[in-house]
PATI-800230 format. One record per residue (C-alpha): residue number from 0; residue in one letter; chain; x, y, z. Coordinates in nm, 3 decimals. Layout:
residues N
 sekol filum marpa      xx      yy      zz
   NUM     A     A       X       Y       Z
...
***
This chain:
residues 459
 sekol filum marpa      xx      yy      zz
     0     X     A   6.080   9.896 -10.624
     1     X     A   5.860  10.061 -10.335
     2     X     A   5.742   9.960  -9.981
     3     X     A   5.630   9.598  -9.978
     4     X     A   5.717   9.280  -9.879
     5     X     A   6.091   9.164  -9.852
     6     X     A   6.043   8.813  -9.694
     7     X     A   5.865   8.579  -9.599
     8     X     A   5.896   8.296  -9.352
     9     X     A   5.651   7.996  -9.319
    10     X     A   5.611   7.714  -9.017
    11     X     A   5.381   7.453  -8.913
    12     X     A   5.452   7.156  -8.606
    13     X     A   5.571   6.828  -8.744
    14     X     A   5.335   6.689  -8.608
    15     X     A   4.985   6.559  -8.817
    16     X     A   4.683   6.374  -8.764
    17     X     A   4.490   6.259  -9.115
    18     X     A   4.111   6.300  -9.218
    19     X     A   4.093   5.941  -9.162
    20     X     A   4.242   5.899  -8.821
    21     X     A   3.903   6.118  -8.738
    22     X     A   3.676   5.895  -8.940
    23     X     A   3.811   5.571  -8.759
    24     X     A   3.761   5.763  -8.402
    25     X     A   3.450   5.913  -8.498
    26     X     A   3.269   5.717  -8.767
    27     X     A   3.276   6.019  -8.962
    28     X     A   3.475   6.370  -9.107
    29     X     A   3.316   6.707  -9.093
    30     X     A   3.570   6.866  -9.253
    31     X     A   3.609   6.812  -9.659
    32     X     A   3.866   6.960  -9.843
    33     X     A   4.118   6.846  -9.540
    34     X     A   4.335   6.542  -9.585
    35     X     A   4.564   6.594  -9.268
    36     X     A   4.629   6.862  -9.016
    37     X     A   4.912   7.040  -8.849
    38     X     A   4.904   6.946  -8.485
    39     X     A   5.083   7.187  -8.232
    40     X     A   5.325   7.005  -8.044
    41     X     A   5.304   7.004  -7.647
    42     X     A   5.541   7.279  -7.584
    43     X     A   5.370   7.509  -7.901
    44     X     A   5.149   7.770  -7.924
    45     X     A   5.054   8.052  -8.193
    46     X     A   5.389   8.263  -7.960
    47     X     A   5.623   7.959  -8.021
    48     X     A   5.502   7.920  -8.368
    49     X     A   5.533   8.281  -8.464
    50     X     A   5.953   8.290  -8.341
    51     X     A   5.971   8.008  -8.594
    52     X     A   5.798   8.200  -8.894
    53     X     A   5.980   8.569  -8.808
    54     X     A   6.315   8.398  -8.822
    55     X     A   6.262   8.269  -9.170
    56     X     A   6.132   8.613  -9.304
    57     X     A   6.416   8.827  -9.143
    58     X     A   6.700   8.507  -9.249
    59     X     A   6.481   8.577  -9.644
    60     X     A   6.441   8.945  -9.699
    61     X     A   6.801   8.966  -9.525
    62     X     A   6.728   9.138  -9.222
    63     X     A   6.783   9.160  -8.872
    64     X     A   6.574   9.161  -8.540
    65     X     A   6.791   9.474  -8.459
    66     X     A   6.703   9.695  -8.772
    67     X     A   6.284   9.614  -8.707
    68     X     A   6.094   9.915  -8.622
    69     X     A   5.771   9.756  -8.539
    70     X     A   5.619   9.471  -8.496
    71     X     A   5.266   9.311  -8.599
    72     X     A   5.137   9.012  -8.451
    73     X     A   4.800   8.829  -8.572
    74     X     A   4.597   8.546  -8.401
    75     X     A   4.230   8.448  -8.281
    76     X     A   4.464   8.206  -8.017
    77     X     A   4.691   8.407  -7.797
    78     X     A   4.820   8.175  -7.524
    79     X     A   4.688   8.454  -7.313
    80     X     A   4.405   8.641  -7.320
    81     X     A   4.562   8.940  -7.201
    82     X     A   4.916   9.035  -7.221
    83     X     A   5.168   9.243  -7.501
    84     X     A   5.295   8.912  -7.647
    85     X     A   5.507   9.098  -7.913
    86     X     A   5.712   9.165  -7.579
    87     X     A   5.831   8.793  -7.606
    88     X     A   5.817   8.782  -7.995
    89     X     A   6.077   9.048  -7.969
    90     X     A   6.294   8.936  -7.745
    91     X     A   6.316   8.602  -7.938
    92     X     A   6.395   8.817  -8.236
    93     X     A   6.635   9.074  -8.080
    94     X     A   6.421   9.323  -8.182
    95     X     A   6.489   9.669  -7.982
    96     X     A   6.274   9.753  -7.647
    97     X     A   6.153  10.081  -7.854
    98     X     A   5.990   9.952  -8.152
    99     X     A   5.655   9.973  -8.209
   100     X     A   5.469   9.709  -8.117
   101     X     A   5.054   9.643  -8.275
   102     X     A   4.841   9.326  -8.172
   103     X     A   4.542   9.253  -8.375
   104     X     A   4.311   8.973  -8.259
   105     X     A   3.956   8.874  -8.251
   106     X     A   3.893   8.766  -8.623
   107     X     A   4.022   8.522  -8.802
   108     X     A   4.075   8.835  -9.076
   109     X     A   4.382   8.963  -8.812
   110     X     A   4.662   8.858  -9.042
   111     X     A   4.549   9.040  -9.327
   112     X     A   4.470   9.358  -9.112
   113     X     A   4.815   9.350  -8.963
   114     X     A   4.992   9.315  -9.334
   115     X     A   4.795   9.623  -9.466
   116     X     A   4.864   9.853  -9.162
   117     X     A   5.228   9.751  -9.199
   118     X     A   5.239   9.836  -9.586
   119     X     A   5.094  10.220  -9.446
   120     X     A   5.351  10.269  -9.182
   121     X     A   5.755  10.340  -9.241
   122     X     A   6.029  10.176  -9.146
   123     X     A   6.092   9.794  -9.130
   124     X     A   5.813   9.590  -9.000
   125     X     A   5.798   9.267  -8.912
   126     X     A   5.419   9.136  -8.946
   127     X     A   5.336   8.776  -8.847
   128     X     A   5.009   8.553  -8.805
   129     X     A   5.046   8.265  -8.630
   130     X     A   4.733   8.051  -8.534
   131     X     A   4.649   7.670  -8.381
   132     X     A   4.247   7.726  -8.334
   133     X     A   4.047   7.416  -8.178
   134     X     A   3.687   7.296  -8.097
   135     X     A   3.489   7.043  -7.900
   136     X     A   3.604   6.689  -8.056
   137     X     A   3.278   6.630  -8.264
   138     X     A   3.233   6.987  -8.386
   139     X     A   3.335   7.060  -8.776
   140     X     A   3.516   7.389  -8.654
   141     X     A   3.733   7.125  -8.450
   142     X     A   3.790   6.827  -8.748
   143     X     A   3.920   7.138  -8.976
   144     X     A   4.126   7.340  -8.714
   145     X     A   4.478   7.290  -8.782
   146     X     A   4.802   7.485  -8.705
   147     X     A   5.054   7.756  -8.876
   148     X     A   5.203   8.041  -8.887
   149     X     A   5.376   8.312  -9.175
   150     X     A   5.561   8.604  -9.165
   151     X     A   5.625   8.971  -9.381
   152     X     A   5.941   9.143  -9.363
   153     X     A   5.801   9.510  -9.487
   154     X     A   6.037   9.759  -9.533
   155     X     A   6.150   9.985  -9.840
   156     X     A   6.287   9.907 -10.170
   157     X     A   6.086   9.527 -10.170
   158     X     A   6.024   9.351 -10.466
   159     X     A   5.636   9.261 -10.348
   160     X     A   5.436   9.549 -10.340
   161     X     A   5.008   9.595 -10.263
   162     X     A   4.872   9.820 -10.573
   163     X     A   4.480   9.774 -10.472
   164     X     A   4.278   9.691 -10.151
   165     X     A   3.908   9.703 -10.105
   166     X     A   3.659   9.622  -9.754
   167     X     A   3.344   9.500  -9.697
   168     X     A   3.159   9.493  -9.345
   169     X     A   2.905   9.271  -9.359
   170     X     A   2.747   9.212  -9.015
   171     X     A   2.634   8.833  -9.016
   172     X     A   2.682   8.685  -8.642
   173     X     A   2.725   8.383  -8.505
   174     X     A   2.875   8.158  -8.822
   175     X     A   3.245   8.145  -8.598
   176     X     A   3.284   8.247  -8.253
   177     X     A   3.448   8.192  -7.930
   178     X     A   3.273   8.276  -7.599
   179     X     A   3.471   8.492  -7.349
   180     X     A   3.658   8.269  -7.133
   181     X     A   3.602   7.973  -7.389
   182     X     A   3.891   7.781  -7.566
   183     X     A   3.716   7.572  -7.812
   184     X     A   3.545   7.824  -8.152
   185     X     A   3.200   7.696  -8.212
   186     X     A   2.907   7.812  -8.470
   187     X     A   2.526   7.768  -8.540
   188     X     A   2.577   7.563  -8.824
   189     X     A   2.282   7.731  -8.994
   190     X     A   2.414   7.598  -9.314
   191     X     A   2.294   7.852  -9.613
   192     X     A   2.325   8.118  -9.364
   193     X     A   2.668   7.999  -9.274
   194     X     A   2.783   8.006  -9.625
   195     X     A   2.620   8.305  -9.746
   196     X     A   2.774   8.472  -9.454
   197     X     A   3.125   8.392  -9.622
   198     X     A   3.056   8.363  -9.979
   199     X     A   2.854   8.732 -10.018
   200     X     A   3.167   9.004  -9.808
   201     X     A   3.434   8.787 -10.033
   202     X     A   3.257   8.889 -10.339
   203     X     A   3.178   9.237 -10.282
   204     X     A   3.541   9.282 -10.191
   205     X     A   3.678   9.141 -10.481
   206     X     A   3.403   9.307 -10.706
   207     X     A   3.560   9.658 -10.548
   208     X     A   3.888   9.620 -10.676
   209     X     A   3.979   9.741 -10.969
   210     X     A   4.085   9.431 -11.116
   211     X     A   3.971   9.104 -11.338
   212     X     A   3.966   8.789 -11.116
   213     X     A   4.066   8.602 -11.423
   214     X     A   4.366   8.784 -11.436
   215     X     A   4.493   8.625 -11.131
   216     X     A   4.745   8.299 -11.145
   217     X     A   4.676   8.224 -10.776
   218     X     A   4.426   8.357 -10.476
   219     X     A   4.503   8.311 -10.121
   220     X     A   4.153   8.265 -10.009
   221     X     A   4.077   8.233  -9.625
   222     X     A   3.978   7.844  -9.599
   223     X     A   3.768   7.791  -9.308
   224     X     A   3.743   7.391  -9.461
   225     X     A   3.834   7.262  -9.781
   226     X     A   3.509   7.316  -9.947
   227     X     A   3.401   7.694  -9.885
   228     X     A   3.653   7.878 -10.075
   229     X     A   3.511   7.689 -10.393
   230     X     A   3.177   7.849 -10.309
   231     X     A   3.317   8.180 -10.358
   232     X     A   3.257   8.229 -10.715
   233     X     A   3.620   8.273 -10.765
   234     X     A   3.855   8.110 -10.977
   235     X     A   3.887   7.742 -10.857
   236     X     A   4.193   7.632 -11.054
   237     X     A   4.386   7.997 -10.897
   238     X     A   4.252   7.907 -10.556
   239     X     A   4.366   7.554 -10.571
   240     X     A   4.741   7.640 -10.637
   241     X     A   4.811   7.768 -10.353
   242     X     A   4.561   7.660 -10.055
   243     X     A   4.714   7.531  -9.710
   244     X     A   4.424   7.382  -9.584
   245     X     A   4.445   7.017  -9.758
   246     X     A   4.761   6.953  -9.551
   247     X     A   4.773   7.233  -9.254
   248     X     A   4.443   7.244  -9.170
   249     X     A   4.235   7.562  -9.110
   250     X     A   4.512   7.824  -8.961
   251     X     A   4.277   8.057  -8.890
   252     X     A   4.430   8.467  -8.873
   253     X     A   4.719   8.238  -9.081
   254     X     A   4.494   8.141  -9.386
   255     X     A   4.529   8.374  -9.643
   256     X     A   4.871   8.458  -9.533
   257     X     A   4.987   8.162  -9.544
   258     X     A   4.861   8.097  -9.869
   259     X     A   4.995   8.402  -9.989
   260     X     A   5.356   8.282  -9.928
   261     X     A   5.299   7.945 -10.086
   262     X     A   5.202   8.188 -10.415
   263     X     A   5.521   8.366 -10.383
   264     X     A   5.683   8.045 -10.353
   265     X     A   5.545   7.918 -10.647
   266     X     A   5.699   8.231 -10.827
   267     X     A   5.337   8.354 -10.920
   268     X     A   5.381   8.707 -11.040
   269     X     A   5.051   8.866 -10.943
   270     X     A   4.815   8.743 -10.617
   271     X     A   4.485   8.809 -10.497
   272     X     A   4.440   8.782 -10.136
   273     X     A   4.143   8.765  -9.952
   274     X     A   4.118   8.764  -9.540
   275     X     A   3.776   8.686  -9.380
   276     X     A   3.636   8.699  -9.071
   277     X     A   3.307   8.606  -8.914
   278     X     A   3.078   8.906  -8.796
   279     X     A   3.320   9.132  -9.001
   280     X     A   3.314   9.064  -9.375
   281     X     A   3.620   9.000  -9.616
   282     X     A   3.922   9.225  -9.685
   283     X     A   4.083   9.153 -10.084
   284     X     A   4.418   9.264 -10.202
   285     X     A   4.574   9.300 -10.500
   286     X     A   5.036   9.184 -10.475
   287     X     A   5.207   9.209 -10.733
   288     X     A   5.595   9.076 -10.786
   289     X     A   5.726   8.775 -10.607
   290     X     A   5.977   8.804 -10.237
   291     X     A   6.221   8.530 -10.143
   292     X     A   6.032   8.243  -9.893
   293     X     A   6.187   8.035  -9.632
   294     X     A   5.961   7.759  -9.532
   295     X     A   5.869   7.458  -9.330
   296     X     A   5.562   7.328  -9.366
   297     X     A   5.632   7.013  -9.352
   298     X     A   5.523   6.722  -9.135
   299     X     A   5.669   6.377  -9.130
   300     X     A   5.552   6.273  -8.766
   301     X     A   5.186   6.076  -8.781
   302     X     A   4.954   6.090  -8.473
   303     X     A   4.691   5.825  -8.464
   304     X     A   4.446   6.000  -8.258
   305     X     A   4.469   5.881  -7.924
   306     X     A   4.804   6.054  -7.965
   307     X     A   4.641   6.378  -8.105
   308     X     A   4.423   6.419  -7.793
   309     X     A   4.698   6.382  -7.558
   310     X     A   4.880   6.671  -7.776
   311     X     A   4.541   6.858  -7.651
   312     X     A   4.549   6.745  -7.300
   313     X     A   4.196   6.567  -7.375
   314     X     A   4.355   6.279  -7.195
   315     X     A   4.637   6.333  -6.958
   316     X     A   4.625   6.261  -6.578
   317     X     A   4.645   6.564  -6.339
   318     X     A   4.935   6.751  -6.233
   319     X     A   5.157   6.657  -5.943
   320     X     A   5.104   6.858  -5.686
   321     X     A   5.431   7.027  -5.515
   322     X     A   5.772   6.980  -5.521
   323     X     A   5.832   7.183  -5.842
   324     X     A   6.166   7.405  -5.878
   325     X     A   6.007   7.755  -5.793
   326     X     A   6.110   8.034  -6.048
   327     X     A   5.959   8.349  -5.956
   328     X     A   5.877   8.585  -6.228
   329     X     A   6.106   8.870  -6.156
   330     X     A   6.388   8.641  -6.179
   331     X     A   6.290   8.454  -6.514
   332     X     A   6.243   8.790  -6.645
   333     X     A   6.639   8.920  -6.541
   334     X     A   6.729   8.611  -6.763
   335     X     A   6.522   8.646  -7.063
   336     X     A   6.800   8.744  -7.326
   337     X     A   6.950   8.355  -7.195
   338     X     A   6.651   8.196  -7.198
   339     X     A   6.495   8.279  -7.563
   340     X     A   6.837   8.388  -7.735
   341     X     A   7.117   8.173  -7.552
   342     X     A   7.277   8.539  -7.499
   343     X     A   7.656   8.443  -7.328
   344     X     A   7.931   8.595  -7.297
   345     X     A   8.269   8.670  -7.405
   346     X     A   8.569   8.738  -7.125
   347     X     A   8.758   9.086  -7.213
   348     X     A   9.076   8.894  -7.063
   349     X     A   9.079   8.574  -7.244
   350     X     A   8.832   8.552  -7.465
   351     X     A   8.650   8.260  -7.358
   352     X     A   8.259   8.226  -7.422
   353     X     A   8.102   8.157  -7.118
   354     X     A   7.717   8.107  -7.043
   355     X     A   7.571   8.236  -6.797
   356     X     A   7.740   8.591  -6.840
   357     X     A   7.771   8.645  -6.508
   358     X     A   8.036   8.596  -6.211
   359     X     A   8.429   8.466  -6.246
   360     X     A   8.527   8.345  -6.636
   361     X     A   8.590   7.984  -6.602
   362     X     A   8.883   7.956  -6.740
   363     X     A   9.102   8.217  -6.663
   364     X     A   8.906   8.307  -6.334
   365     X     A   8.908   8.648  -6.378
   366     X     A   8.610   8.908  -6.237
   367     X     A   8.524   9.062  -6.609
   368     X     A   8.259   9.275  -6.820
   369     X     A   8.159   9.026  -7.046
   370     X     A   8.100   9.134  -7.419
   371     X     A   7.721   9.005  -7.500
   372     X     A   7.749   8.720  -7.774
   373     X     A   7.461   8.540  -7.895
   374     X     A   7.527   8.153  -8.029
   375     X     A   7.439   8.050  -8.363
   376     X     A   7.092   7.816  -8.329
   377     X     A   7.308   7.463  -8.463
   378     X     A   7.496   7.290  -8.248
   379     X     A   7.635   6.914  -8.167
   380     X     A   7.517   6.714  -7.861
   381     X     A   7.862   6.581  -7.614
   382     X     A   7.641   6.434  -7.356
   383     X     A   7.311   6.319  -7.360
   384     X     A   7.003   6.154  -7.159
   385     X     A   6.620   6.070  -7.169
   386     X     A   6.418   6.116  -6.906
   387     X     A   6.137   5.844  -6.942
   388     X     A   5.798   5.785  -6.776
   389     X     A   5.738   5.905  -6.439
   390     X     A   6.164   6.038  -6.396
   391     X     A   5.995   6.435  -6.507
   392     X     A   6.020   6.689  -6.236
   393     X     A   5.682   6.790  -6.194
   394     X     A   5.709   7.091  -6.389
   395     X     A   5.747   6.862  -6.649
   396     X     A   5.522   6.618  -6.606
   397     X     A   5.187   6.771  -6.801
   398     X     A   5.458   6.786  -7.105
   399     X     A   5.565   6.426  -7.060
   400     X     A   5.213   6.301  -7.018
   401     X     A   5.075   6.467  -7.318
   402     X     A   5.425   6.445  -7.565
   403     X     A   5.588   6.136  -7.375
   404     X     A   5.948   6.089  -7.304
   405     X     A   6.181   6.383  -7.378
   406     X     A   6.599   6.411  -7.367
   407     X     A   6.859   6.665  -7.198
   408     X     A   7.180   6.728  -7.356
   409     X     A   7.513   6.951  -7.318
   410     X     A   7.496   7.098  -7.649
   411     X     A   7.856   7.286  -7.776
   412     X     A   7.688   7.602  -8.013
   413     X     A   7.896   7.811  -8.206
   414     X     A   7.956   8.159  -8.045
   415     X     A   8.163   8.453  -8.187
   416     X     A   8.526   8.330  -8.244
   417     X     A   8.424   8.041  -7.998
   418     X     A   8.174   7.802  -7.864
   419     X     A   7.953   7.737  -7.558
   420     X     A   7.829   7.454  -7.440
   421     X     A   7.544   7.483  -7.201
   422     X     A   7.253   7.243  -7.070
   423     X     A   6.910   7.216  -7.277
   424     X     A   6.606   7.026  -7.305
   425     X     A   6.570   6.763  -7.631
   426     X     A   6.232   6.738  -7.820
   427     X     A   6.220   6.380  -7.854
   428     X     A   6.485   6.155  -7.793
   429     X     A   6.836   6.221  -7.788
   430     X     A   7.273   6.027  -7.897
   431     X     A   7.607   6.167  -7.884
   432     X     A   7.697   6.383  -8.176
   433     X     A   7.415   6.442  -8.330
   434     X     A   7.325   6.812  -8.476
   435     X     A   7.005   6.982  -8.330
   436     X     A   6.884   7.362  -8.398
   437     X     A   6.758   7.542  -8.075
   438     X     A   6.363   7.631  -8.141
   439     X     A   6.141   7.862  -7.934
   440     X     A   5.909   7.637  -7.716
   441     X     A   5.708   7.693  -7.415
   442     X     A   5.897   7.512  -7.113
   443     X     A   5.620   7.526  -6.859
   444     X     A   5.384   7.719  -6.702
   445     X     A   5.397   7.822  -6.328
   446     X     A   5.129   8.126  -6.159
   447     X     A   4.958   8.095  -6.503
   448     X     A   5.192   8.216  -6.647
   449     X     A   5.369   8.049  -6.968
   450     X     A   5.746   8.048  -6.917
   451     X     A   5.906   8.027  -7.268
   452     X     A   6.266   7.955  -7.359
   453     X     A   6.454   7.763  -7.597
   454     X     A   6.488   7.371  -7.644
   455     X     A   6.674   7.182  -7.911
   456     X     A   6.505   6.998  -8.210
   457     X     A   6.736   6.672  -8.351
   458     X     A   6.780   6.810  -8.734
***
């Protein structure tokens, strides 16, 4: 064994909206190879998304948050455009203030970057791509864009290792792009261009390796569609078993990672992986060896596609103005270990868990140092309500226009030797007893600025 990959996690939103749900809305489908999509949820984004996958690759390759050294994160979709996101990522993860942090961004060939530059350094590295790209509603970039995200635990001693890499820069503009201040990627459609522009860097990186393609089980090809991998000269039957895009969508810096795990997951013993990115060429890899996956990629909840644009905020009404519950930054920020971990604490007099950790213990009233304690993510709902059309504060009430009605519950986690019960938000709706897991989810955003915490997800 020698520095590679350890674990893997995978995640993609429930949510999905089919090939035909387009064709009924649009009369057409400019996106082949794609049968249904991963649709972001209101409350997700590629930093939501990205908790979700680096959860499952530290709970895989048996690590912890604490013991990371650095962190990677990949994606062409940062919720914003500037700002150290692996700040949040982190402190979701319990990752320590001084590790490293990298951001690589820009190309859709970011998660394969970040992997490689994580395989070079030492320590344990935590490297995720996480990605939910869109277009303007009739554009092809915009039938194909779809949602995911995949993380690599890389430390020492892992069971997955890179034995060859090869590069090629090949400067073709203007086949994927997204203007500055622009949300939506477009293209010039330019057709043989378009494909050349993909087809030609992915062979002359593969051709640099020193390696048969036909020795290759499975190749994690970047799928910008369904049909352009296939293009590549490549072998169709390796790139088959283990593409994402029929049923996720085009993840974007995600792609070939993503496809990558499914290989491992699929217990093939040697991978080729190829990352490309418009303007920039294609970057191929050689893995060899399998590492444990934790995954959920699945997506049982169907969005006709009215449904799908109000996920997008296509077709919401505007925000209420005023009367919002004012949180100023510098005092969301003093909470942040409660707000993305559930950090409480535990009384030094009677050990009683008690959340906030702050002030009196509740039950024996004493003034006390509290011992941090962060709650496992299950727990069981003891009270419960929905809050239904028009009852959102107006925080809320872009959420509840685009995702509908949504619950709040006292939910009783389990917490050291104890439990805490504490107040949360419900995705969806909400009864007595039931189990839910708390997920990272965006809660609003106030000054422009997304405030993220933790809501809980019926299980």
């Amino acid at each position: 064994m020698s520095r590679g990959i350890a674990g893997v996690g995978a995640y993609a939103p429930e949510n999905r909206v089919s090939a035909e749900a387009f064709s009924d809305a649009w009369g057409r489908f400019d996106a082949p190879g794609v049968e249904t999509k991963a649709v972001p949820d209101a409350d997700e984004d590629a930093l939501t998304m990205a908790v979700e996958a680096g959860r499952r690759a530290l709970s895989a390759g048996d690590g912890a948050g604490v013991d990371v050294d650095r962190v990677h994160f990949a994606t062409t979709t940062p919720p914003l455009a500037e700002e150290d996101l692996t700040a949040r990522i982190g402190s979701y993860l319990h990752v320590p203030a001084d590790a490293d942090r990298r951001t690589y961004t820009g190309s859709t060939r970011a998660g394969v970057d970040a992997l490689l530059d994580a395989v070079d350094a030492d320590g344990s590295t935590l490297v995720i791509a996480s990605d939910c790209p869109e277009g303007e509603p009739d554009d092809s970039r915009e039938h194909a864009a779809g949602a995911g995200s995949v993380a690599f635990l890389v430390s020492e001693g892992a069971p997955t290792t890179i034995t060859d890499r090869a590069s090629q820069t090949d400067v073709r503009p203007g086949t994927r792009f997204r203007s500055h201040g622009d949300a939506d990627v477009t293209g010039l459609d330019t057709g043989t261009y378009d494909r050349a522009a993909f087809t030609e860097p992915v062979s002359a990186a593969v051709d640099a390796l020193d390696a048969d393609v036909d020795e290759f089980d499975a190749i994690a090809l970047q799928a910008p569609d369904g049909k352009l991998p296939y293009r590549a000269a490549l072998d169709n039957e390796a790139i088959a078993a283990v593409e994402t895009v029929s049923s996720l969508g085009d993840t974007a810096a995600a792609s070939a990672p993503l496809s990558l795990a499914a290989a491992f997951e699929a217990d093939h013993g040697r991978t080729l992986a190829v990352g490309w990115g418009s303007g920039a060429g294609a970057t191929a890899l050689v893995v060899e060896g399998t590492a444990p996956v934790e995954a959920s990629l699945d997506g049982d909840s169907k969005l006709d596609y009215p449904a799908y644009l109000r996920r997008r905020g296509d077709i919401v009404g505007e925000k209420p103005d005023g009367g919002a519950a004012h949180v100023p930054v510098p005092t969301w920020r003093r909470a942040a270990a409660q707000r993305h971990r559930h950090e409480s604490g535990m009384c030094s007099a009677c050990g009683a868990v008690v959340f906030p950790p702050e002030g009196a213990c509740p039950e024996c009233l004493e003034l006390v140092e509290f011992e941090p304690v962060t709650p496992e993510l299950t727990g069981t709902i003891d009270a419960a309500t929905t809050i239904g059309q028009g009852g959102a504060p107006p925080e809320f009430a872009d959420q509840q226009a685009k995702q509908g009605a949504f619950g709040v519950a006292i939910v009783r986690f389990p917490a050291g030797d104890g439990e805490v019960s504490l107040p949360i938000q419900v995705v969806g709706g909400t009864s007595v007893g039931e189990t839910v897991r708390a997920v990272p989810r965006r809660i609003y955003v106030e000054e422009d600025v997304p405030r993220y915490g933790l809501k809980a997800l019926p299980q």
